[in-house]
C-alpha positions in Angstrom: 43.3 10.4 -2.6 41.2 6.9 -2.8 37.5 7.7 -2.8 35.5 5.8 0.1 34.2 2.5 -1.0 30.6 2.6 -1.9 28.1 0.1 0.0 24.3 -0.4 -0.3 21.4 -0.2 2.3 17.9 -0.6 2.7 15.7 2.8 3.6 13.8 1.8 6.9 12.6 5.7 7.4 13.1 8.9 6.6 13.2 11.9 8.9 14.5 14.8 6.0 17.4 15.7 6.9 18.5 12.2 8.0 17.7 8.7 6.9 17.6 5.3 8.9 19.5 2.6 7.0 19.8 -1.5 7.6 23.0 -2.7 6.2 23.7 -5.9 4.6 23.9 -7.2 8.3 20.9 -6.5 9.5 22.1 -3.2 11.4 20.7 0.0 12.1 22.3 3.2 10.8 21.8 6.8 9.8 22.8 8.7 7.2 22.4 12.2 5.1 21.2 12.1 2.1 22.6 14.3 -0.8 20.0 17.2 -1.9 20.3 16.1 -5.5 18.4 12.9 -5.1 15.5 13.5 -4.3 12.8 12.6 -1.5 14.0 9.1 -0.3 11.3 7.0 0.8 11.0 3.6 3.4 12.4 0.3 0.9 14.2 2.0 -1.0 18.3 0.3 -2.0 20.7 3.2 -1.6 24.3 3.6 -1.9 26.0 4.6 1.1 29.8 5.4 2.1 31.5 6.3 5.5 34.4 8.7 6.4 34.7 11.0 8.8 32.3 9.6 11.1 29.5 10.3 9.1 27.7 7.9 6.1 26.6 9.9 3.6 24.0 8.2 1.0 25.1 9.3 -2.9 22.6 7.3 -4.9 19.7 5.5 -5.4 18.8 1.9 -7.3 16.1 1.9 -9.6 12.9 1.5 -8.1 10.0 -0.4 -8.6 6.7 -1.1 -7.2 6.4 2.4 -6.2 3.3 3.7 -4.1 2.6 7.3 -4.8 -0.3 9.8 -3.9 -1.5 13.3 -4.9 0.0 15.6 -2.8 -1.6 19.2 -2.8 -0.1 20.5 -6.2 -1.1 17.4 -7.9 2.1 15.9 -8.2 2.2 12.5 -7.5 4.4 12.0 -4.2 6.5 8.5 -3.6 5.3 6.8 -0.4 6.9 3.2 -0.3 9.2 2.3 -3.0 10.0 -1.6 -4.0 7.3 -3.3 -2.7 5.2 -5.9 -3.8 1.9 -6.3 -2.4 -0.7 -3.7 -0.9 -2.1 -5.1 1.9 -5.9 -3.1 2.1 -7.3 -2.8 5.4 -11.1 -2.6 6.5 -13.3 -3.2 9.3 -16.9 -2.7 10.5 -15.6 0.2 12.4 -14.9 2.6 11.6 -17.7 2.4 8.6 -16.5 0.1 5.7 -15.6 2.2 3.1 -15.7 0.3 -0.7 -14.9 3.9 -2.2 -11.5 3.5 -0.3 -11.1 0.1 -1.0 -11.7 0.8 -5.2 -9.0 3.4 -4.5 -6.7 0.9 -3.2 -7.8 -1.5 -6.5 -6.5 1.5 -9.4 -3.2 2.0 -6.9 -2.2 -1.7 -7.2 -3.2 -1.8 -10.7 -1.1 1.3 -11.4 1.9 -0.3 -9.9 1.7 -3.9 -10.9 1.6 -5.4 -7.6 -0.4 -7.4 -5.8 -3.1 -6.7 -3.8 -4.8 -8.6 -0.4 -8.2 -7.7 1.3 -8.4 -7.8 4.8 -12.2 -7.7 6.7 -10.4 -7.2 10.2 -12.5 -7.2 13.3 -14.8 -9.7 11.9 -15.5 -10.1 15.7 -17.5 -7.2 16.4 -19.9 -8.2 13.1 -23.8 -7.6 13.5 -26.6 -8.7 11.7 -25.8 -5.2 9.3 -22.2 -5.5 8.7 -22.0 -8.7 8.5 -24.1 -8.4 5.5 -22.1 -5.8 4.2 -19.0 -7.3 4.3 -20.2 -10.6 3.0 -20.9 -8.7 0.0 -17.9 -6.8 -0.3 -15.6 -10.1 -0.1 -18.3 -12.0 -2.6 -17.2 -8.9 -5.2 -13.6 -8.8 -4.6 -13.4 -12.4 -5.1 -15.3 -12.5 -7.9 -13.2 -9.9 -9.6 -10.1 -12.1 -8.9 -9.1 -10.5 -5.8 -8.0 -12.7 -2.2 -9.7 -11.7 0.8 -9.2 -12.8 4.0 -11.2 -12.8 7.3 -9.1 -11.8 10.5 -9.6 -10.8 14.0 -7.0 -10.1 16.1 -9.0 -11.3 19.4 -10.2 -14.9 18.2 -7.2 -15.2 15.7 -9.3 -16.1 13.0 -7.7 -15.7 9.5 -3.9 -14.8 11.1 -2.1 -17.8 10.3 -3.8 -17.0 6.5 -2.5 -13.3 6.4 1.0 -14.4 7.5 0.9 -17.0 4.6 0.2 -14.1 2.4 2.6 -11.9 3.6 5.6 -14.3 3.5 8.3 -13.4 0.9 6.1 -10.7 -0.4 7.3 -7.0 0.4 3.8 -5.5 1.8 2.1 -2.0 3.0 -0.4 -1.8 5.2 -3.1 0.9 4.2 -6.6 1.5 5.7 -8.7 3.9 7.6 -7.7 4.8 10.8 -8.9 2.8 13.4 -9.7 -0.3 11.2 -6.9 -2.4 13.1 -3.9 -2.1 11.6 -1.5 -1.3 15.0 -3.2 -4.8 16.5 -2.5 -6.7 13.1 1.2 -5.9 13.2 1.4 -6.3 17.0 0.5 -10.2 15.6 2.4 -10.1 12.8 5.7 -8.4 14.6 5.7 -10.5 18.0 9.2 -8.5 18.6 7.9 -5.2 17.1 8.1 -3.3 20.2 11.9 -4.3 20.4 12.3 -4.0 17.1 11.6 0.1 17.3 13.1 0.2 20.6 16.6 -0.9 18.5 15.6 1.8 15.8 15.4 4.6 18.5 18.6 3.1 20.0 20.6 3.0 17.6 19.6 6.2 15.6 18.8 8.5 18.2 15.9 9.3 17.1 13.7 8.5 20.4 10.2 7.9 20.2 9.4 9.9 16.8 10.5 6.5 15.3 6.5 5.3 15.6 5.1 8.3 13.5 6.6 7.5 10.4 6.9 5.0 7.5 8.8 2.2 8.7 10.1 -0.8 7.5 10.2 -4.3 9.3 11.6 -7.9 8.4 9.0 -10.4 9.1 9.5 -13.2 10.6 8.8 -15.8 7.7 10.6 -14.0 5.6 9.3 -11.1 3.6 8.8 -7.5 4.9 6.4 -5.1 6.2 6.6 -1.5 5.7 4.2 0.2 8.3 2.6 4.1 7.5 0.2 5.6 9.8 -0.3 8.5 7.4 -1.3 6.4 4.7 -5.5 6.5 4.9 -6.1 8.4 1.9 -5.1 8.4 -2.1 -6.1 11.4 -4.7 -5.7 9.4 -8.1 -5.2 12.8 -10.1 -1.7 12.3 -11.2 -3.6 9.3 -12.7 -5.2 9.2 -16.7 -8.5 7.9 -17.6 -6.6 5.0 -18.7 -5.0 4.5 -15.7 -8.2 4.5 -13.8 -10.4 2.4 -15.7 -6.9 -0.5 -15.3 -7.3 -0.2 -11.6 -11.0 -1.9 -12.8 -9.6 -4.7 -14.4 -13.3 -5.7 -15.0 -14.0 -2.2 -16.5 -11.1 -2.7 -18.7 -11.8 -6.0 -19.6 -15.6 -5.6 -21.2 -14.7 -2.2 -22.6 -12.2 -4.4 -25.0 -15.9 -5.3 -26.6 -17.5 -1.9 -26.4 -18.3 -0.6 -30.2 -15.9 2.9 -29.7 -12.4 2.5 -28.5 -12.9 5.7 -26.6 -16.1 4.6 -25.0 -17.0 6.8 -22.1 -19.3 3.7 -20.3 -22.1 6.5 -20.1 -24.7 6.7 -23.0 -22.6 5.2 -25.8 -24.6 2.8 -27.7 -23.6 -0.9 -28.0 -21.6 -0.2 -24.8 -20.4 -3.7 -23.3 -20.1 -2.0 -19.9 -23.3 -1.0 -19.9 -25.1 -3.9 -21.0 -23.1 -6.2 -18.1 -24.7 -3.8 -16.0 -28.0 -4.1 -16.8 -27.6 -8.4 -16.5 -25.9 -7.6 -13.3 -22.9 -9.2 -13.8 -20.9 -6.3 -13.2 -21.4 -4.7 -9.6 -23.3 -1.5 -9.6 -21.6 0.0 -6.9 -18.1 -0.6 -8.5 -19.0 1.5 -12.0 -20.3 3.8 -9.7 -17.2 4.3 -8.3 -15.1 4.5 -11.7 -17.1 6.8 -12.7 -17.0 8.9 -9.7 -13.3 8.5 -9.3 -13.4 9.3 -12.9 -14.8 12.8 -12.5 -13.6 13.9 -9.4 -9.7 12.2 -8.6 -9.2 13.6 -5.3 
């Protein structure tokens, strides 16, 4: 008996038990995966057969650009797989949150992919924030890193972010409440119908705005959107690792006298002496070396 021929498909969300395809035509499908290859996550390239009725996924292409976190055992967990830029989200309010932010630094790093900045809300700035968040983009981009300016009420900085985004493969991550829903309800004019089709066409009703989803963007490019992606333990991650996602970090410790120089009380530490002529932020080693000692 001929074996069914063997076609590939995009992941656009994962439910267990049943995955959400797009096919090569831009259509909506579902799917069971089988047990042996493991969690399936949104972008990733299966192979994909149909018979009976039924398409049954049977592999997986090689990933890359895969976003992981700690999950409660310490294992590092797949959340997003083939993507290519992490798209960091922050805003006045809630609280900006640098810690978060350097999180979101090591995670790209770790990955090799690229990462944007976006101070959303720049709207509701006060005297205060506005302050603080000049400083955090004066930082960023020092270190090499873009940041861009948005509010989803004036429109400032939206044509920029769409720039950013086209032909890239992009997350969203951020805080809760820093603006994320309003920034894809600009970037995804047709969102709404877009997840009205998912539902449609995999029966999945409205659980289909709870999980991590992917979306073609209009300029080409995609967006994968998670609402449970806020926060990252880095304890699957070395002290190597770490100190990458500081590409500054890593950069002066190439000069530090020891090889395996802790940046604490070594002497002729280059780390330590770009910190004492201030041209390595504080609050950034203070963060490596917090994230340093306590991952989670």
């Amino acid at each position: 008996m001929k074996s069914p021929a063997n076609s590939n498909a995009r992941v656009v969300a994962n439910y267990g038990s049943e995955l959400v395809l797009m096919d090569e035509n831009q259509k909506y499908l579902t799917a069971s995966p089988l047990k042996k290859l493991g969690l399936l996550v949104c972008g990733d390239i299966v192979g994909y057969y149909h018979e009976g009725g039924i398409n049954r996924v049977t592999s997986v292409l090689e990933r890359s650009g895969t976003l992981s976190r700690t999950d409660r055992r310490g294992q590092a967990k797949p959340v997003a797989a083939n993507i290519t830029q992490l798209v960091a989200v922050t805003a006045p309010k809630p609280p900006f949150d640098p810690l978060l932010l350097d999180r979101y630094t090591v995670a790209a790093r770790h990955i090799d992919v690229d990462l944007l900045i976006v101070i959303n809300k720049v709207d509701a700035l006060d005297d205060e924030t506005r302050e603080t968040a000049q400083h955090l983009q004066d930082t960023y981009h020092e270190i090499g890193y873009r940041v861009i300016r948005c509010s989803t009420k004036t429109l400032q900085g939206i044509d920029e972010l769409r720039h950013q985004l086209a032909g890239q493969v992009s997350i969203l991550v951020g805080q809760s409440g820093v603006g994320k829903s309003s920034l894809l309800a600009e970037l995804l004019p047709e969102q709404e119908i877009k997840v009205g089709a998912l539902s449609e066409n995999s029966g999945l009703g409205k659980h289909t705005t709870t999980v991590t989803t992917w979306f073609n963007l209009p300029d080409g490019g995609a967006m994968i959107d998670s609402a449970g992606v806020r926060q990252f333990g880095l304890d699957h991650l070395n002290d190597f690792d770490l100190q990458l996602g500081f590409k500054e970090i890593c950069e002066l410790a190439t000069s530090c006298r020891f090889n395996d120089c802790k940046h604490t009380i070594e002497p002729d530490c280059a780390v330590l002496k770009a910190l004492e002529d201030q041209s390595l932020a504080q609050q950034r080693y203070n963060h490596f070396i917090r994230m340093r000692d306590d991952p989670n």
